[in-house]
ZADO-552243 format. One record per residue: residue number from 0; residue in three letters; x, y, z of N, C-alpha, C in turn. Coordinates in steps of 0.02 Angstrom, whole numbers. Atoms other than C-alpha are relative to their C-alpha. Example, Ala and Ser with C-alpha at 12.3 -4.5 7.8 and 13.67 -1.06 7.14 Angstrom:
# residues 2
(0 Ala (45 -59 0) (615 -225 390) (45 60 0));
(1 Ser (-42 -59 -3) (684 -53 357) (-39 55 37));
***
This chain:
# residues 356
(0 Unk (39 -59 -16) (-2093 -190 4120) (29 62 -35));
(1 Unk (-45 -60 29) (-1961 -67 4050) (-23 16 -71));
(2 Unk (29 14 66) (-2004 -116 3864) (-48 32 -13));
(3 Unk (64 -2 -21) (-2191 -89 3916) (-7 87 -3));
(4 Unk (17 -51 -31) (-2169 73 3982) (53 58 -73));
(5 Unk (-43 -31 88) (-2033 140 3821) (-61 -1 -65));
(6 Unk (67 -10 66) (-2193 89 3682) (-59 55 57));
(7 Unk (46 -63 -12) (-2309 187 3812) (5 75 -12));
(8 Unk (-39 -73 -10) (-2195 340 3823) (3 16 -87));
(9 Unk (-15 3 55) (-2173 319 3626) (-75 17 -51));
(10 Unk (93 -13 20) (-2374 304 3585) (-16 57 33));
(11 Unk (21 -38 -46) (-2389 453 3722) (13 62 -49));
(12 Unk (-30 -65 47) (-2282 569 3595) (-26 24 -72));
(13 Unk (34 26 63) (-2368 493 3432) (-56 49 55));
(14 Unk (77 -23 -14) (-2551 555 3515) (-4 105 31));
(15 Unk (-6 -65 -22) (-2467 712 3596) (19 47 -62));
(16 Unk (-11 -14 28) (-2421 750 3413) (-97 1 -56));
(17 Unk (67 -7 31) (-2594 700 3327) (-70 53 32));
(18 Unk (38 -61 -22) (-2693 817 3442) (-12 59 -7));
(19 Unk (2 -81 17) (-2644 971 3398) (8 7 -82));
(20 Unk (-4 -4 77) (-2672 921 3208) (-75 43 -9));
(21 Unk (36 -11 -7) (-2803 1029 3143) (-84 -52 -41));
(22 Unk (30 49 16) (-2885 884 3055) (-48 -43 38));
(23 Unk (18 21 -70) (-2912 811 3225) (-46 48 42));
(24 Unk (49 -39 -46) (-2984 957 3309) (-57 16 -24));
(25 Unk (40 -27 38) (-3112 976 3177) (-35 -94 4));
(26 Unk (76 67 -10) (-3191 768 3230) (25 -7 63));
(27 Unk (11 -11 -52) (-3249 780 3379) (16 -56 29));
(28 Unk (21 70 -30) (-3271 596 3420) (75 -11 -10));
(29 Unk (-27 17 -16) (-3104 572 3374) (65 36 33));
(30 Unk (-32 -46 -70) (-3021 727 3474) (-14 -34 69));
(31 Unk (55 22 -77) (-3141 659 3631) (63 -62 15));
(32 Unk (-14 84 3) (-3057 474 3591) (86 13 9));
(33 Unk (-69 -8 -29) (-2866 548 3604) (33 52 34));
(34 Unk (-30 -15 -54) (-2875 660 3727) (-18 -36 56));
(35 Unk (9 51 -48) (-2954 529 3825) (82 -29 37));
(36 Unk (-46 63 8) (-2804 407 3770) (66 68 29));
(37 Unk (-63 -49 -21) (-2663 573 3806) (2 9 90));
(38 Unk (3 3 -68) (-2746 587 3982) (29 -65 54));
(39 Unk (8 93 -50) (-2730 391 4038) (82 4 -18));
(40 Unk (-102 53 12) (-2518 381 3953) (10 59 39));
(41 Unk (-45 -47 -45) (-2493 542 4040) (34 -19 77));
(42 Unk (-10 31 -79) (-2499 461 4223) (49 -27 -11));
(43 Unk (-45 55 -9) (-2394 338 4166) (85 39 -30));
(44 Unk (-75 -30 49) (-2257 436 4057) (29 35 72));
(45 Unk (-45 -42 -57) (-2226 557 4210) (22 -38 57));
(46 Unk (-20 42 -53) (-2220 416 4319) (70 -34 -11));
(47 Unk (-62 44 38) (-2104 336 4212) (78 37 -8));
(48 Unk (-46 -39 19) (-2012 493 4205) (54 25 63));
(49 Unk (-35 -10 -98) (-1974 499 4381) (29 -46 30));
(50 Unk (-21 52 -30) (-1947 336 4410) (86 8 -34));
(51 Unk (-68 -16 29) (-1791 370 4283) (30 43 22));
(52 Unk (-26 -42 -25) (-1743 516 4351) (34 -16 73));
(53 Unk (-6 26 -71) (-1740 433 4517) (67 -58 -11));
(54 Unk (-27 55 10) (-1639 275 4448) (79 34 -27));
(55 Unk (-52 -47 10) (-1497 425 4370) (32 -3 52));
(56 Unk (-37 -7 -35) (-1472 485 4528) (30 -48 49));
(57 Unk (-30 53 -29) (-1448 315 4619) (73 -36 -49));
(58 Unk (-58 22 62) (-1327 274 4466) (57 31 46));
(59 Unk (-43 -52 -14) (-1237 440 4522) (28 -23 51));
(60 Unk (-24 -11 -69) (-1212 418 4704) (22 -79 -9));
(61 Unk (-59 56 -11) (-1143 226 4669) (57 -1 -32));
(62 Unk (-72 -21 65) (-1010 298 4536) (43 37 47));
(63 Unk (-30 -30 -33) (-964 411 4678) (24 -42 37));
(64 Unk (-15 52 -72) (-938 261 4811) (57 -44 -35));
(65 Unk (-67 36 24) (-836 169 4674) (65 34 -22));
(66 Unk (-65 -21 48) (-727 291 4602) (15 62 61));
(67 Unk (-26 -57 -21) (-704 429 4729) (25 -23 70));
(68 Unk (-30 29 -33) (-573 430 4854) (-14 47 77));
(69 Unk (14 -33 -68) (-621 574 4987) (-72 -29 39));
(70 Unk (64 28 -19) (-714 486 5114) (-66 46 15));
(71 Unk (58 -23 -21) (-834 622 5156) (-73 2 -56));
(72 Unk (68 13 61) (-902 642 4992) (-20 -80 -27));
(73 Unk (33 80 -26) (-920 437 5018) (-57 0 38));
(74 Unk (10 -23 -60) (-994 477 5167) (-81 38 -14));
(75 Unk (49 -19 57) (-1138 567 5057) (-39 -27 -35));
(76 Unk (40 49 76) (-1167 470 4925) (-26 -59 36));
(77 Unk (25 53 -17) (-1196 330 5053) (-72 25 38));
(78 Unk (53 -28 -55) (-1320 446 5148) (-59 20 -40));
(79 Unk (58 -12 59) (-1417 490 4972) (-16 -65 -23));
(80 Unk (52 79 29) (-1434 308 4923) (-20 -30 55));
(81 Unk (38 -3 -42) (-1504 271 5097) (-72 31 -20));
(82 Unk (42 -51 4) (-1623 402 5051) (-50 -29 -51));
(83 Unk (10 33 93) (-1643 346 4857) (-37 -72 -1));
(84 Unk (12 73 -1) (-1653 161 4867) (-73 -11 21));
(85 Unk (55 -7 -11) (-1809 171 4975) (-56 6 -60));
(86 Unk (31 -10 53) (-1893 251 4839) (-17 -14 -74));
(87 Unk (8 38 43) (-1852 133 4710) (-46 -45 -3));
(88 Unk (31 44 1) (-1966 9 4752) (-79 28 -3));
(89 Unk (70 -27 14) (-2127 126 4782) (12 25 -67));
(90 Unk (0 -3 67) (-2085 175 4620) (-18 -39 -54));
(91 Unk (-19 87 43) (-2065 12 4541) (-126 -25 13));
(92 Unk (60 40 -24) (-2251 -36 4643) (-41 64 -51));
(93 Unk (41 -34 34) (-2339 119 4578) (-19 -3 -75));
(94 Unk (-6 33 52) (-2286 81 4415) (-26 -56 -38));
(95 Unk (25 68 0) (-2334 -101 4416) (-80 31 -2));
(96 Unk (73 -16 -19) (-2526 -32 4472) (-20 55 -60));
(97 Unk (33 -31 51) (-2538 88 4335) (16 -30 -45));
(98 Unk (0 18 90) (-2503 -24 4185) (-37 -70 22));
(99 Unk (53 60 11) (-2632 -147 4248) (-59 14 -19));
(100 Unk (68 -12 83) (-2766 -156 4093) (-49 54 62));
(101 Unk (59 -26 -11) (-2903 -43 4157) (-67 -11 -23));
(102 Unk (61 -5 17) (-3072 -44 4173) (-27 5 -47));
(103 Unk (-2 -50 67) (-3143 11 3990) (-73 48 29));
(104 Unk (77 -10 -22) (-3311 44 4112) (14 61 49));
(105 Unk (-15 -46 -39) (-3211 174 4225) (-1 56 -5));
(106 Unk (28 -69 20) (-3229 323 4143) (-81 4 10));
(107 Unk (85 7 35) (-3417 293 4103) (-36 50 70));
(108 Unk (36 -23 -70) (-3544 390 4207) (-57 -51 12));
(109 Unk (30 74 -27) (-3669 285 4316) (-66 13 0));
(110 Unk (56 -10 -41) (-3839 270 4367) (-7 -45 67));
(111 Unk (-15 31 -49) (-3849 245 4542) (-80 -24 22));
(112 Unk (83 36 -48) (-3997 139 4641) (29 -18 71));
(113 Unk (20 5 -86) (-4048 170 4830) (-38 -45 6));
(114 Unk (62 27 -41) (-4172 60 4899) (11 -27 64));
(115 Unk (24 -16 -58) (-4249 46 5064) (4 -85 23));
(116 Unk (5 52 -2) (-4214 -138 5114) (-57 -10 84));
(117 Unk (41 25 -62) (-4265 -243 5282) (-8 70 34));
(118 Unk (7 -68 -61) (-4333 -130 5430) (-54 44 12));
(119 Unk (45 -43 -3) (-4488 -38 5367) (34 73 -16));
(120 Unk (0 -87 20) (-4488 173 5390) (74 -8 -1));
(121 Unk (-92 -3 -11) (-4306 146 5464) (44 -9 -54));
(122 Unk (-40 -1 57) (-4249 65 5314) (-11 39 -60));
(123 Unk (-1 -43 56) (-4316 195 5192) (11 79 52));
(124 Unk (-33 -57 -31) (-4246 338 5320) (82 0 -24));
(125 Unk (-65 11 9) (-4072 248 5306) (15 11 -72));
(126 Unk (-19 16 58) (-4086 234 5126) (13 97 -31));
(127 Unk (0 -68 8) (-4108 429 5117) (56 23 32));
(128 Unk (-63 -40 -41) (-3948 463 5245) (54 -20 -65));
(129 Unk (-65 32 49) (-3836 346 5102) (-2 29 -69));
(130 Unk (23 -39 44) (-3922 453 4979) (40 59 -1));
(131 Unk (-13 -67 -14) (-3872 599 5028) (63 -21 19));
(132 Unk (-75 -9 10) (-3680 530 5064) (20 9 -59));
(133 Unk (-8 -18 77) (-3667 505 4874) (-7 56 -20));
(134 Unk (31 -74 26) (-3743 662 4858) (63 28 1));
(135 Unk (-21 -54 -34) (-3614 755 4962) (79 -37 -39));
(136 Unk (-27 26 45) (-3494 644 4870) (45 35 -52));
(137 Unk (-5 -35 57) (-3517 693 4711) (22 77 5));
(138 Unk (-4 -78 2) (-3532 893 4752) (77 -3 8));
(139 Unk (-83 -4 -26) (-3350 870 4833) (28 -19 -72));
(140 Unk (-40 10 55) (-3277 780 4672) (-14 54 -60));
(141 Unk (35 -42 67) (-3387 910 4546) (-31 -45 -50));
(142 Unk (61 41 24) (-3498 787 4493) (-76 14 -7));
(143 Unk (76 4 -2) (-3673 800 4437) (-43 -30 2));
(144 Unk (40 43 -49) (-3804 741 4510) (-77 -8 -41));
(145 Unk (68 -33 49) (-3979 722 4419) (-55 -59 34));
(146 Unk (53 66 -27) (-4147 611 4493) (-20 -14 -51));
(147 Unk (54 29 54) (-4219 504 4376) (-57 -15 11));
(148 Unk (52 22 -24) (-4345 440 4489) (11 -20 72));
(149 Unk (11 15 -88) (-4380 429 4686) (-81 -6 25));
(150 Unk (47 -17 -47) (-4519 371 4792) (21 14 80));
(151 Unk (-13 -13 -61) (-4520 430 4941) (-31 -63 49));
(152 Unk (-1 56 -23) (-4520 322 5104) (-73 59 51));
(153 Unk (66 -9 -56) (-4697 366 5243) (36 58 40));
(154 Unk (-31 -40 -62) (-4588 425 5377) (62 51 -31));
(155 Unk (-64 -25 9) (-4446 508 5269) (35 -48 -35));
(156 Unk (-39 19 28) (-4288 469 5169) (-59 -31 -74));
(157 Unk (34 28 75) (-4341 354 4992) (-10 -69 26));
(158 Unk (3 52 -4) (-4411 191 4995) (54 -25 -85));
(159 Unk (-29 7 41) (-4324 212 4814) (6 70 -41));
(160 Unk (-34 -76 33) (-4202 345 4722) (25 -31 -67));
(161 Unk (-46 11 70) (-4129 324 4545) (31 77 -16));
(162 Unk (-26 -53 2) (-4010 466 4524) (45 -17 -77));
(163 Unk (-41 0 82) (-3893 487 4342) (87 46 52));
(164 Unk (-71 -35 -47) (-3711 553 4415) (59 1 -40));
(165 Unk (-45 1 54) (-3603 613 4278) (60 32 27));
(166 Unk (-43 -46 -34) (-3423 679 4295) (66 -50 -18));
(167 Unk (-69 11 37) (-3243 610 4282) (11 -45 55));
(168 Unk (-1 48 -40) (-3213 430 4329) (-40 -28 55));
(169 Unk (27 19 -38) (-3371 404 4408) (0 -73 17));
(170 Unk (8 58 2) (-3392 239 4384) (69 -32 30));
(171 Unk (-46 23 -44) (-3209 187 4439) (10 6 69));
(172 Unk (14 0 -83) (-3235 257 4610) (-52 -31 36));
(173 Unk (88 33 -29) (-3431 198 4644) (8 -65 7));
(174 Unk (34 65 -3) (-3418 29 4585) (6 -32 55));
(175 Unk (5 65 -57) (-3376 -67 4736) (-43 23 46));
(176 Unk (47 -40 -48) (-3509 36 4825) (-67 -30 1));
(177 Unk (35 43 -4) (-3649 -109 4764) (-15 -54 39));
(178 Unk (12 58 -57) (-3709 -211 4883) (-51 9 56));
(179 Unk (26 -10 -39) (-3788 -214 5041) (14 23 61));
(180 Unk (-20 -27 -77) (-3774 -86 5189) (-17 16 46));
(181 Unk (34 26 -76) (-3821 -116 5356) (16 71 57));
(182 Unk (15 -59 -57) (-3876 20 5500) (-14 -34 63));
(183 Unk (29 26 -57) (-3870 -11 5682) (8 68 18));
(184 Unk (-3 -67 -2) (-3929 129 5758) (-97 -3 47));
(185 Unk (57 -6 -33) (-4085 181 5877) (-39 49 -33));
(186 Unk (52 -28 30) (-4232 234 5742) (-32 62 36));
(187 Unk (44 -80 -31) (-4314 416 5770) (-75 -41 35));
(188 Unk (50 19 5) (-4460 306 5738) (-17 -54 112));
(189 Unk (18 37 -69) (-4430 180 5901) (-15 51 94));
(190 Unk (25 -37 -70) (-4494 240 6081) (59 -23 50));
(191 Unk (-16 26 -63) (-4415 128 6192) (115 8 14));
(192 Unk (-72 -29 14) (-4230 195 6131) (44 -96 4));
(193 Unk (-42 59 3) (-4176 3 6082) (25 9 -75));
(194 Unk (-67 -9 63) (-4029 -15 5945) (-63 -46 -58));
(195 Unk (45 55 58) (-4134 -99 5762) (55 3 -40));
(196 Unk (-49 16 69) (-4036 -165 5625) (-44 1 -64));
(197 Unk (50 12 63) (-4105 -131 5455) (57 11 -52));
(198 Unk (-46 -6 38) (-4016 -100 5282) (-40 14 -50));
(199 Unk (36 -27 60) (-4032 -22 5111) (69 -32 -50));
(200 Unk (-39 29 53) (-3972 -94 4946) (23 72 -69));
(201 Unk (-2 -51 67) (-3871 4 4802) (42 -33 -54));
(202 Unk (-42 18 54) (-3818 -38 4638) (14 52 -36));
(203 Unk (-39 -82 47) (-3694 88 4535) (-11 -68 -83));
(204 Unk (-9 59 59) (-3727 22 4346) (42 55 -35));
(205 Unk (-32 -23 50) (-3614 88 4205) (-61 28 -43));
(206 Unk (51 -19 70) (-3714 214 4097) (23 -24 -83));
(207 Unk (-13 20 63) (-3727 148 3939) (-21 49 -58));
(208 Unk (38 -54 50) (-3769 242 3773) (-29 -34 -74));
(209 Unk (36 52 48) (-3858 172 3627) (28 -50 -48));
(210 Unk (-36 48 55) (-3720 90 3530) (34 -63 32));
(211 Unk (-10 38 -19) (-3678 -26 3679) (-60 -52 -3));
(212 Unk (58 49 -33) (-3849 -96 3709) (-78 13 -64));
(213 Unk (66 -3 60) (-3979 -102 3552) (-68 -33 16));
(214 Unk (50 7 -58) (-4146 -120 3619) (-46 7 -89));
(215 Unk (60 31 69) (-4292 -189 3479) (-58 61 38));
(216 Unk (82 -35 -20) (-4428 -52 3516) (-84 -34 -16));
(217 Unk (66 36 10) (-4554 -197 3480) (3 -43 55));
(218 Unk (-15 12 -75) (-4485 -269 3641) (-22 33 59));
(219 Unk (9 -60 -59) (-4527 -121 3747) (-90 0 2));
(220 Unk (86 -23 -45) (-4733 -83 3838) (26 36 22));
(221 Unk (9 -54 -14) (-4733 86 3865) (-84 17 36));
(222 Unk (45 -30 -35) (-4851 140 4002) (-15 62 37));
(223 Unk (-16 -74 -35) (-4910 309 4059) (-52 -10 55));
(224 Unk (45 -18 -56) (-4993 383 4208) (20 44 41));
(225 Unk (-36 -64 -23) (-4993 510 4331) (36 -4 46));
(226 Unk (-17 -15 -52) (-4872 570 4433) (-17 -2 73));
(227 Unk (6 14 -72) (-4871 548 4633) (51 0 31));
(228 Unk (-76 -4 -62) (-4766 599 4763) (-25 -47 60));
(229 Unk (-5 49 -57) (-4762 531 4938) (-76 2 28));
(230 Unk (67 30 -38) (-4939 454 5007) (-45 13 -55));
(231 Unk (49 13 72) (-5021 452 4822) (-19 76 0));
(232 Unk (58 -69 5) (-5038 658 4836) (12 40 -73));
(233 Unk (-18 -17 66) (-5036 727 4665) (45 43 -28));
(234 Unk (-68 -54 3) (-4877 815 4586) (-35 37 -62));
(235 Unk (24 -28 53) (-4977 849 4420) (-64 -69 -42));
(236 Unk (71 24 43) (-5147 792 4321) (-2 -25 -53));
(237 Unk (0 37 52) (-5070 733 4171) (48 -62 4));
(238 Unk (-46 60 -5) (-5004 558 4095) (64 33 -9));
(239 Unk (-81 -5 29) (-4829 604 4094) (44 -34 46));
(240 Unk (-55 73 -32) (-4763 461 4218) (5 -48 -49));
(241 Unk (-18 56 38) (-4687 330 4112) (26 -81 36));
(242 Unk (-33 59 -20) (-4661 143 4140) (-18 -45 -49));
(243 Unk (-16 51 79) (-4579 33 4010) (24 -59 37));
(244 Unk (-33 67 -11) (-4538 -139 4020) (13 -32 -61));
(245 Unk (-13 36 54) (-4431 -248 3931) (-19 -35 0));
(246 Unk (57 93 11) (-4540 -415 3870) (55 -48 20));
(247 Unk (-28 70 -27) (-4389 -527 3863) (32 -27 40));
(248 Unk (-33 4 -42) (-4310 -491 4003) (-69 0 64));
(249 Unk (45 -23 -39) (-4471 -434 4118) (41 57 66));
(250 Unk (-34 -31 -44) (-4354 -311 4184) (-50 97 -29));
(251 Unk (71 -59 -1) (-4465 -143 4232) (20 68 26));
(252 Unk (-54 -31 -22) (-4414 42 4243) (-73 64 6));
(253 Unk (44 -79 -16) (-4526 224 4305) (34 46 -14));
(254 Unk (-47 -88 -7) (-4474 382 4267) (-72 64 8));
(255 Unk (73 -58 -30) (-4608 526 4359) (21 62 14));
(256 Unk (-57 -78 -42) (-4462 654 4406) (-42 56 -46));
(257 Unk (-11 -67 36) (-4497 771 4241) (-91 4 -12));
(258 Unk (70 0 31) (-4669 845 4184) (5 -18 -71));
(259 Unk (20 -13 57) (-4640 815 4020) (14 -94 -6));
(260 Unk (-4 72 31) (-4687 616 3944) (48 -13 -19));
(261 Unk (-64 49 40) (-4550 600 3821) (74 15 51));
(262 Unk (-42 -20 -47) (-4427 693 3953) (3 -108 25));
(263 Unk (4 70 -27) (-4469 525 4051) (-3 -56 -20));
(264 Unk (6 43 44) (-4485 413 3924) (101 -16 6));
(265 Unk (-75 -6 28) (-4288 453 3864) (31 -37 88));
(266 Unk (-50 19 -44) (-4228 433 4056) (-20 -66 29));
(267 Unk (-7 69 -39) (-4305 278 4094) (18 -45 -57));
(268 Unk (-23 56 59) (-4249 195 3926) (94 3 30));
(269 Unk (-52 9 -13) (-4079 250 3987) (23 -20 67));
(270 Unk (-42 65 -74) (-4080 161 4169) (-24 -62 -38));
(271 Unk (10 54 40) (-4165 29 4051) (86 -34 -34));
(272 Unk (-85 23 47) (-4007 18 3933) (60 -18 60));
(273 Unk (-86 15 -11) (-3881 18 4077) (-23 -61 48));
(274 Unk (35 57 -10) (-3979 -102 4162) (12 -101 -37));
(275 Unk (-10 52 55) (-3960 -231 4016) (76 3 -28));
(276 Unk (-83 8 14) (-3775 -188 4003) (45 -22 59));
(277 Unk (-68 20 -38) (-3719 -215 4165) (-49 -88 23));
(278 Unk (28 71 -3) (-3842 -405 4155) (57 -24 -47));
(279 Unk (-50 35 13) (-3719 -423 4016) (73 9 31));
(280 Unk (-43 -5 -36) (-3570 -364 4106) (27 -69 50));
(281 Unk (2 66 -58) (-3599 -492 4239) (7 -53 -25));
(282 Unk (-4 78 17) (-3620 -633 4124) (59 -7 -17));
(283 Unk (-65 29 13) (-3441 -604 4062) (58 11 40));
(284 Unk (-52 -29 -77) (-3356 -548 4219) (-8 -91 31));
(285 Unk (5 59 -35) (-3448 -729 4296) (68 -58 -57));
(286 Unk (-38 45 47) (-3352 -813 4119) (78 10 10));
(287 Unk (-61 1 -23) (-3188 -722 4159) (15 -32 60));
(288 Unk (-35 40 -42) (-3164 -766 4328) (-20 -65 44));
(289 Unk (56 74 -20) (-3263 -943 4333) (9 -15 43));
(290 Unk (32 10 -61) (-3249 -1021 4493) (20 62 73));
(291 Unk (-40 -47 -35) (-3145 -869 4568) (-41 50 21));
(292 Unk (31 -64 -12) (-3247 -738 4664) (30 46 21));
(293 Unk (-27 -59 -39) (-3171 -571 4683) (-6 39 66));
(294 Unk (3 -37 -55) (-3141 -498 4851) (-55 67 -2));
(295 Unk (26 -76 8) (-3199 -323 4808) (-53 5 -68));
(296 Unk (36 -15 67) (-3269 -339 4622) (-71 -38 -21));
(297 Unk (70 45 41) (-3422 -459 4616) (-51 47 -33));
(298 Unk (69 -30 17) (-3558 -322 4626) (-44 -32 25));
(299 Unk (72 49 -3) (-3675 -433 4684) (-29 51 76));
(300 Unk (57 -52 -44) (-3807 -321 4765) (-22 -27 65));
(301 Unk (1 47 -56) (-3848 -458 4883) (49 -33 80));
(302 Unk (-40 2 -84) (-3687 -448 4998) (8 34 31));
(303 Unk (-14 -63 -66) (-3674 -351 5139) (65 19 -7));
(304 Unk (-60 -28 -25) (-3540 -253 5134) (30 45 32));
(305 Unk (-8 -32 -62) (-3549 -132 5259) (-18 20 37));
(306 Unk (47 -8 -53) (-3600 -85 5421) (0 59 40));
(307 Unk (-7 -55 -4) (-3639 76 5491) (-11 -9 68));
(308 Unk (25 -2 -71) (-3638 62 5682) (2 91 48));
(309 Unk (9 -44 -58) (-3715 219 5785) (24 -6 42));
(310 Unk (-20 -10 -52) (-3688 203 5946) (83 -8 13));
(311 Unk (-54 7 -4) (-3502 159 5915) (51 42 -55));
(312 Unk (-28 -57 66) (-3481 287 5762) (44 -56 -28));
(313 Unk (-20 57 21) (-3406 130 5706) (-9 8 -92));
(314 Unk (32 44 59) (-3416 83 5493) (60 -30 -24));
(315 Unk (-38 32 20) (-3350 -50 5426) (-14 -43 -59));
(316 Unk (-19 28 70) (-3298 -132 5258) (6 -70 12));
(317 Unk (5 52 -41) (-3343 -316 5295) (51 -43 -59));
(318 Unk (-25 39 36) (-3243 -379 5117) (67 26 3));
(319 Unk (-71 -6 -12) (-3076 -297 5169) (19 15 71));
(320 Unk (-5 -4 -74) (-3104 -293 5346) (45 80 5));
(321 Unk (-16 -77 -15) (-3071 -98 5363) (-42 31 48));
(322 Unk (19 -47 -56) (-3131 10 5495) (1 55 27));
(323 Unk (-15 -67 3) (-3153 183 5530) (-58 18 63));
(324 Unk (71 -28 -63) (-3234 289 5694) (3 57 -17));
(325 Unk (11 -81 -2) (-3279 453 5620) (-77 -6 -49));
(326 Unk (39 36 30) (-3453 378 5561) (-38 104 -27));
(327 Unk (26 -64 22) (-3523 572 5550) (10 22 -75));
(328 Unk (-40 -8 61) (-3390 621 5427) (-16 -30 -61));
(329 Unk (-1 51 66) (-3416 477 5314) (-71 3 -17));
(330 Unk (60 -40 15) (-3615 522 5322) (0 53 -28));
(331 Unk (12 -97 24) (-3569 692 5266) (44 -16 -74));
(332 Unk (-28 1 103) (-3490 618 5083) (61 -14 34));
(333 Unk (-61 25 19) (-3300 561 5158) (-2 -55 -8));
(334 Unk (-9 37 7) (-3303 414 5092) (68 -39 -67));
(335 Unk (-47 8 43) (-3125 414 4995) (46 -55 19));
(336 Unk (-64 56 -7) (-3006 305 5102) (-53 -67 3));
(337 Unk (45 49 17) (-3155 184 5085) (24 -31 -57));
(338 Unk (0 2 50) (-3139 192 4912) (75 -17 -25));
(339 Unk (-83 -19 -14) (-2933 214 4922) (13 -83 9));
(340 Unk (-25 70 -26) (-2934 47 5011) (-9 -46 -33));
(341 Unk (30 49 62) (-3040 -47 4882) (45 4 -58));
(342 Unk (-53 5 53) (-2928 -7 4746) (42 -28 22));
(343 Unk (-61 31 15) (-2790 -55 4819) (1 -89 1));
(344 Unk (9 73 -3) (-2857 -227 4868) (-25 -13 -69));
(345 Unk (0 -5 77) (-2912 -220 4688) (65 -35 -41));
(346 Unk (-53 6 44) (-2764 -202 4614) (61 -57 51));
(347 Unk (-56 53 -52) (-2658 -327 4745) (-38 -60 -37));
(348 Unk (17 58 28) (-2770 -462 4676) (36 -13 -59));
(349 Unk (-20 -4 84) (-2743 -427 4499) (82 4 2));
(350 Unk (-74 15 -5) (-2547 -426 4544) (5 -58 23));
(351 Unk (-11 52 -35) (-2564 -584 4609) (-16 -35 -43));
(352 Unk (21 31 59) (-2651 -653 4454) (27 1 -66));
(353 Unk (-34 -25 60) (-2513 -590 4368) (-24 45 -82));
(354 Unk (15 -53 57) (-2602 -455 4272) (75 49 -20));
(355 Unk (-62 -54 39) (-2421 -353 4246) (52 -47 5));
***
């Protein structure tokens, strides 16, 4: 690990030297590409720098225990490496967790998908409360937020949202946020005040940009038509709703948010593209870890993974068995030690699979 962490610290100085060339600051793409790479060795260099600093003074205080003869300042040095020692090992662990390969998809920004699953109105009410945690989310991190496309649900919330959510490390925090999440909870909609279970599905995809995902424009049906908000009432009189589909996939995308055609054209080619990146994603995530299913990382939109219980302010994380009673809070966008917890079961796997 030591080795490991000496070429990082070594490449960290190399990039902290090419940055401020003015050669460099004059291409953009490849300024963008190493202050990226200066941001990601930085974590690790200062980590690295502490951990040494830390490993000095444990040096120190056992040089004192062997060579010095007044017991008090013994007496010391045994009471600072008490202290010290401790901190060797969270050192050592933190360490370990930041030099395991990363994501290359974690930076990326996402497009996120709501929908309104089992339940009827209820489930496109719920799908609008999980909406709006992301929302509140994002605003907290300084994230931006943008609709690509929503219908609305009869009674309220969306029967379906497509939102764009740009910003720093979106995608490493969201992803395990795919899946399926479950509401128990007594509907505005019900009379008789009995508990319903319904649920809404979301997938976070990796935005892609045109040089991941090359798309045959003789592949694509482009369809227009008009706009419509909730109960078919008219938002505007011209074609400028778009819906493209890809032929060889039969995978199908709307975009109605903007008045302007090509406006909507551009944003549904780009839930299109990430769409078709994270189909390939999956096929080589299923090839990496063949019969092995990840605790936290499948994605698969289809599992439940958490449950939002009302009456007990209850939610819970059903693939790391976590649990939390401040269900309000976590409606109102806290959803970090959620997120906190998934990483670390994340990264405990991947130490176990001997990724470092």
């Amino acid at each position: 690990m030591l080795e490991q962490l000496e070429a990082i610290r070594e490449r960290f100085h190399e990039v902290s030297q090419q940055i401020v060339q003015p050669e460099v600051a004059s291409d953009v793409k490849r300024y963008k590409t190493l202050s990226k790479e200066y941001k990601d060795l930085e974590k690790i260099v200062k980590k690295y720098e502490e951990y040494q600093l830390l490993l000095g003074q444990i040096a120190s205080a056992k040089e004192v225990l062997t060579t010095e003869k007044d017991e008090e300042f013994r007496e010391m040095a045994k009471m600072e490496l008490d202290e010290l020692e401790p901190n060797q090992d969270v050192l050592e662990q933190e360490l370990k967790e930041l030099l395991i390969p990363k994501d290359p998809n974690d930076s990326r920004n996402i497009i996120l998908e709501v929908r309104g699953g089992t339940g009827g109105d209820e489930a496109a009410i719920f799908a609008g409360d999980i909406f709006r945690m992301y929302q509140r989310f994002a605003q907290n991190q300084g994230w931006q937020f943008q609709i690509m496309d929503q219908t609305e649900g009869s009674s309220g919330g969306f029967k379906e949202i497509i939102v764009s959510v740009q910003g720093e490390d979106v995608y490493g925090k969201l992803k395990f946020e795919s899946g399926v999440h479950r509401v128990q909870r007594v509907p505005a909609t019900e009379t008789q005040g009995r508990i319903h279970t319904s649920a809404a599905s979301v997938a976070v995809l990796p935005e892609a940009e045109e040089v991941d995902v090359q798309i045959n424009m003789n592949d694509i049906r482009k369809d227009t038509f008009c706009s419509s908000g909730a109960g078919g009432q008219s938002v505007n009189t011209t074609y400028s709703a778009v819906r493209v589909t890809h032929l060889p996939t039969g995978l199908v995308v709307q975009c109605q948010d903007e008045r302007s055609q090509i406006k909507n054209f551009e944003k549904a080619m780009t839930v299109l593209r990430s769409r078709l990146y994270e189909m390939e994603l999956a096929k080589q995530q299923a090839e990496i870890s063949g019969a092995r299913k990840s605790m936290v990382g499948s994605g698969d939109r289809s599992d439940k993974i958490r449950t939002y219980n009302y009456p007990q302010s209850r939610v819970t994380d059903h693939r790391i068995g976590y649990t939390v009673y401040n269900l309000p809070a976590v409606m109102d966008g806290e959803i970090g030690d959620f997120i906190e917890q998934l990483r670390i079961a994340e990264n405990a796997e991947r130490l176990k699979e001997g990724a470092v």
